[in-house]
C-alpha positions as CSV (number, residue, x, y, z in Angstrom):
1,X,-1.9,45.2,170.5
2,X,1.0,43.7,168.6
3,X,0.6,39.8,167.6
4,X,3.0,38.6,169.6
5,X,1.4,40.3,172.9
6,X,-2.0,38.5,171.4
7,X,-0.2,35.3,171.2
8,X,1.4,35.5,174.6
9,X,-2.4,36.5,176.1
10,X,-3.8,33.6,174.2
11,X,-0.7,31.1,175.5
12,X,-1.4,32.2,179.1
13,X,-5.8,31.5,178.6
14,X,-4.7,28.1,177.2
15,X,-2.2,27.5,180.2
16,X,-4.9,28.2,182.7
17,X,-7.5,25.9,180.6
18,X,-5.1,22.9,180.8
19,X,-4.7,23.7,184.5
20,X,-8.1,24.1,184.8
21,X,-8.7,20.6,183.7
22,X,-5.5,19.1,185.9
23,X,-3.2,18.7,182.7
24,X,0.1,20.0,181.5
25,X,0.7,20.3,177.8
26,X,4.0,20.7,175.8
27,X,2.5,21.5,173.0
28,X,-0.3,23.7,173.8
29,X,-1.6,24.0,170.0
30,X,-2.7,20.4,170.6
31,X,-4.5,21.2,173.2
32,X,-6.4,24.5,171.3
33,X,-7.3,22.1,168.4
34,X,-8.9,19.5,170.5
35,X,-11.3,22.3,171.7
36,X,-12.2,23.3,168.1
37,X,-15.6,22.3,166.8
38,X,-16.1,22.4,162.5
39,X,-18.8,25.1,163.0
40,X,-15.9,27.6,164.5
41,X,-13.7,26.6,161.7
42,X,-16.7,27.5,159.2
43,X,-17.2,31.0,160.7
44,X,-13.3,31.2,160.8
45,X,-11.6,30.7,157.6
46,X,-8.1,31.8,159.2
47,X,-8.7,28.2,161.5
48,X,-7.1,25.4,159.3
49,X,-8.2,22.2,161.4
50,X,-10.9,21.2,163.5
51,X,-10.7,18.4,165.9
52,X,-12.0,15.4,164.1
53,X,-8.8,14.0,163.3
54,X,-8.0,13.9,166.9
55,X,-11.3,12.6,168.1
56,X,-10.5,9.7,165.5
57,X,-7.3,9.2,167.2
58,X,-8.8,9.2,170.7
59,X,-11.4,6.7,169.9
60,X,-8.7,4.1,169.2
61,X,-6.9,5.1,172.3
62,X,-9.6,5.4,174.8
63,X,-11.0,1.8,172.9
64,X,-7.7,0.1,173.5
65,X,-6.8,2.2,177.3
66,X,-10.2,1.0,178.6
67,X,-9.9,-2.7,177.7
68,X,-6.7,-3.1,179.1
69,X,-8.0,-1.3,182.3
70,X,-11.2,-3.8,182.8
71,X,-9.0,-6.5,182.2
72,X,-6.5,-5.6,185.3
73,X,-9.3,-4.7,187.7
74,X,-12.1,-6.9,187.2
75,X,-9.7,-10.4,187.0
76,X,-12.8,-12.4,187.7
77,X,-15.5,-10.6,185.1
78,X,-15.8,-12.8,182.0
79,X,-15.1,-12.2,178.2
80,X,-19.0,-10.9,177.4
81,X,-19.4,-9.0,180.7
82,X,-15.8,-7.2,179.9
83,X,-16.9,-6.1,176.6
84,X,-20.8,-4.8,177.6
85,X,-18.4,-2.9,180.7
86,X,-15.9,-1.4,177.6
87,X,-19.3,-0.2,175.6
88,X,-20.7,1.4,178.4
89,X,-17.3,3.1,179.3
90,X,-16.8,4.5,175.8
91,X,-20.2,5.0,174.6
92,X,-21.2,8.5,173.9
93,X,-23.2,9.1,176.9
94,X,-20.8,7.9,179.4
95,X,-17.9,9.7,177.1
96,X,-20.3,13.1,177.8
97,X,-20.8,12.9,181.2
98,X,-16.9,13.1,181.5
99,X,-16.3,16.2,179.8
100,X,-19.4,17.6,182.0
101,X,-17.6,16.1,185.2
102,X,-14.3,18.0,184.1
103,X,-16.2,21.1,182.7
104,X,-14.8,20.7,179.3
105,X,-17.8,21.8,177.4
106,X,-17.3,25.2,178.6
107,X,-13.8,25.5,176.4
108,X,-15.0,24.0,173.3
109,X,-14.6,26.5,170.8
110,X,-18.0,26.9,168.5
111,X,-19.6,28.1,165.7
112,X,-22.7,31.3,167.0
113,X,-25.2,29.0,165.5
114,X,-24.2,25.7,167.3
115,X,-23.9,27.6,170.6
116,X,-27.4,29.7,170.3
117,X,-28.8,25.7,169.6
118,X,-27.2,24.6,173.0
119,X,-23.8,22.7,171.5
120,X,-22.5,23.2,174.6
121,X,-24.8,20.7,176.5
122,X,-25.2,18.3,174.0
123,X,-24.0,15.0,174.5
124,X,-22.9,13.7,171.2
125,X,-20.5,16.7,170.8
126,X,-19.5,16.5,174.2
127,X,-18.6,12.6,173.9
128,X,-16.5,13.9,170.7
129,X,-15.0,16.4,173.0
130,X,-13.6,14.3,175.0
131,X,-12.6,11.9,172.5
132,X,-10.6,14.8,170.7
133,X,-8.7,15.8,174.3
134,X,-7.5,12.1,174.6
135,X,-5.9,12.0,171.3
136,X,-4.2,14.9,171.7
137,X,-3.0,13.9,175.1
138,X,-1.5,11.2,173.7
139,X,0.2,12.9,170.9
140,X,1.9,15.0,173.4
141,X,2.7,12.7,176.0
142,X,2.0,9.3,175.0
143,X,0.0,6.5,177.2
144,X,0.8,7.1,180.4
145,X,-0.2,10.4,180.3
146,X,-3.7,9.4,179.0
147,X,-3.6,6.5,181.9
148,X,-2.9,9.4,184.8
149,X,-5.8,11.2,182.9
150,X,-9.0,8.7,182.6
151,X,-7.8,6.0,185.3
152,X,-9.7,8.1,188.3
153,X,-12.7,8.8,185.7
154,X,-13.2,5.1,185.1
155,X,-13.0,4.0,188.6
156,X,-16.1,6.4,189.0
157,X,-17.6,5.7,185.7
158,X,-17.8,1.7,186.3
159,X,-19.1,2.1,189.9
160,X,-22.2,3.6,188.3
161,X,-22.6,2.1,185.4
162,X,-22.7,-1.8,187.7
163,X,-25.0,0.2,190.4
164,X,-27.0,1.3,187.5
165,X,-27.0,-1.4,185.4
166,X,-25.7,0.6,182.8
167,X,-23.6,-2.5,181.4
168,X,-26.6,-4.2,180.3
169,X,-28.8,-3.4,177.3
170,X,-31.2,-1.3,178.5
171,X,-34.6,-2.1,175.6
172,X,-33.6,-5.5,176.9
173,X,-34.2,-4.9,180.5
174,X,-36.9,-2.9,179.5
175,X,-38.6,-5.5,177.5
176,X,-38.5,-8.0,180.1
177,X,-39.7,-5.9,182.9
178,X,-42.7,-5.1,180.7
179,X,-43.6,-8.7,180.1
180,X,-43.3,-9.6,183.3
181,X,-45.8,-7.0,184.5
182,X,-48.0,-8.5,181.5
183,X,-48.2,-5.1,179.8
184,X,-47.6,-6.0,176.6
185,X,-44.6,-4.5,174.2
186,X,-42.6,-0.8,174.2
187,X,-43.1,1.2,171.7
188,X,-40.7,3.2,170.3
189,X,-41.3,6.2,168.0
190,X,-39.1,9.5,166.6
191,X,-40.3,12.1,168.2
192,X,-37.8,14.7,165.9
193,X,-34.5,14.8,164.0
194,X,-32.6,18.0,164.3
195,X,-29.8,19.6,163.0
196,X,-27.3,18.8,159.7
197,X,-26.8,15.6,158.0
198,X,-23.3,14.8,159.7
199,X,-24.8,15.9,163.3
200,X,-28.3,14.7,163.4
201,X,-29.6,14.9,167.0
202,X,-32.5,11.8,167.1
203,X,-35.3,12.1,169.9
204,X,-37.4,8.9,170.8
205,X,-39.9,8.2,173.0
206,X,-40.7,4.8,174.3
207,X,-44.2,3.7,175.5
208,X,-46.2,0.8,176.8
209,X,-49.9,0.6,176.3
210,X,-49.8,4.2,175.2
211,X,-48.4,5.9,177.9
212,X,-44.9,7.7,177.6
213,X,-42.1,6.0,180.0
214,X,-38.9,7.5,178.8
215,X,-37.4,10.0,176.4
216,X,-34.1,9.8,174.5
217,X,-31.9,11.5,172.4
218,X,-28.5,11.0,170.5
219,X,-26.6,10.5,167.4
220,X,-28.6,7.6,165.6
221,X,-32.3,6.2,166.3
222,X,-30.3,3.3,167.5
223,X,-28.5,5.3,170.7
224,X,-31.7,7.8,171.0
225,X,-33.8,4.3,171.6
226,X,-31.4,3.2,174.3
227,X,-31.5,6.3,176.1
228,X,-35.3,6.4,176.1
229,X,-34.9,2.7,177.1
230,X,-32.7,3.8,180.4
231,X,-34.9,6.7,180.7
232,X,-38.0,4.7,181.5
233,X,-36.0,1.8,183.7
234,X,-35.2,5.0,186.0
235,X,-39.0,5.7,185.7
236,X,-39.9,2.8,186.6
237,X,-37.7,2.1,190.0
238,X,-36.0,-1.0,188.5
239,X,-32.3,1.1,189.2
């Protein structure tokens, strides 16, 4: 097969991967290096960039996007209600359970070692993912393109995170829910680290009076705690 043959078979994969996910790209290299992880670009010299410099990008946007969004459809919701709402939105979690909505984590292109450890499924890559996809939306379309994208994902995302309380810290709804029963104080411990320095997957578990309630992973102790916070609250019936 000559190169350009390869190139047109790879164009036409990447085509049906942006249609996949309901987008048209002009620049469909964009597109490809969203979708590439730094462990593919360590097993492939040949790949210059990974998609860091993207997910940078998209941060800012999705940051900015999302704030203006709250702010035209909750008119009422104060100043320290819009900003817990923004946090939820653009946390990593919530960020993850997009791409798994759109099925993104099945084009990410990875390293063998960061698939056979389940890259695919875990959530601080897949938040990144989707942080990566957004920048390079907007570098190839500009804001309204990246409006027409996330606008229907946050009218689902902030249903369930008010019905699920998912706005409010969740070690502080925790911790008064515990007090209130007169059970005394969670506990949180690290359970185990995993992985390299720049990708460290944290698991806690949280307990009251010795018994486990909820388990939690994610990039820092601070986020893992949170998560095994929300995990016991859904233990416990309170959402």
């Amino acid at each position: 097969m000559d190169s350009s043959q390869g190139n047109l078979e790879e164009r036409i994969t990447l085509q049906e991967m942006t249609q996949h996910l309901g987008l048209t790209f002009h620049d469909l290299h964009l597109f490809r290096r969203a979708l590439i992880h730094r462990s593919y670009v360590n097993e492939h010299p040949e790949v210059l960039q990974d998609n860091e410099r993207l997910e940078f990008l998209g941060d800012a946007v999705l940051d900015f996007l999302v704030g203006a969004w709250l702010y035209h459809h909750f008119p009422e919701m104060a100043e320290g209600a819009l900003t817990r709402m923004r946090a939820a939105l653009v946390g990593n979690q919530q960020l993850a359970e997009f791409s798994r909505q759109i099925g993104l984590g099945s084009l990410i292109l990875l390293g063998r070692g960061e698939i056979d450890g389940g890259g695919r499924e875990r959530a601080p890559l897949l938040g990144s993912l989707f942080e990566a996809l957004v920048g390079a939306i907007y570098l190839d379309q500009g804001i309204p393109a990246v409006e027409q994208f996330i606008d229907p994902l946050l009218e689902a995302g902030s249903r369930q995170i008010l019905a699920e309380q998912k706005d409010q810290d969740p070690k502080s709804v925790l911790q008064e829910w515990v007090q209130s029963q007169g059970l005394g104080t969670p506990q949180y411990r690290t359970v185990s680290s995993e992985g390299p320095d720049h990708e460290k997957i944290f698991t806690i578990e949280v307990s009251v009076n010795g018994q486990v309630y909820g388990l939690g992973q994610g990039s820092s102790k601070r986020i893992a705690a949170k998560e095994a916070a929300r995990a016991a609250i859904h233990s416990t019936g309170l959402v």
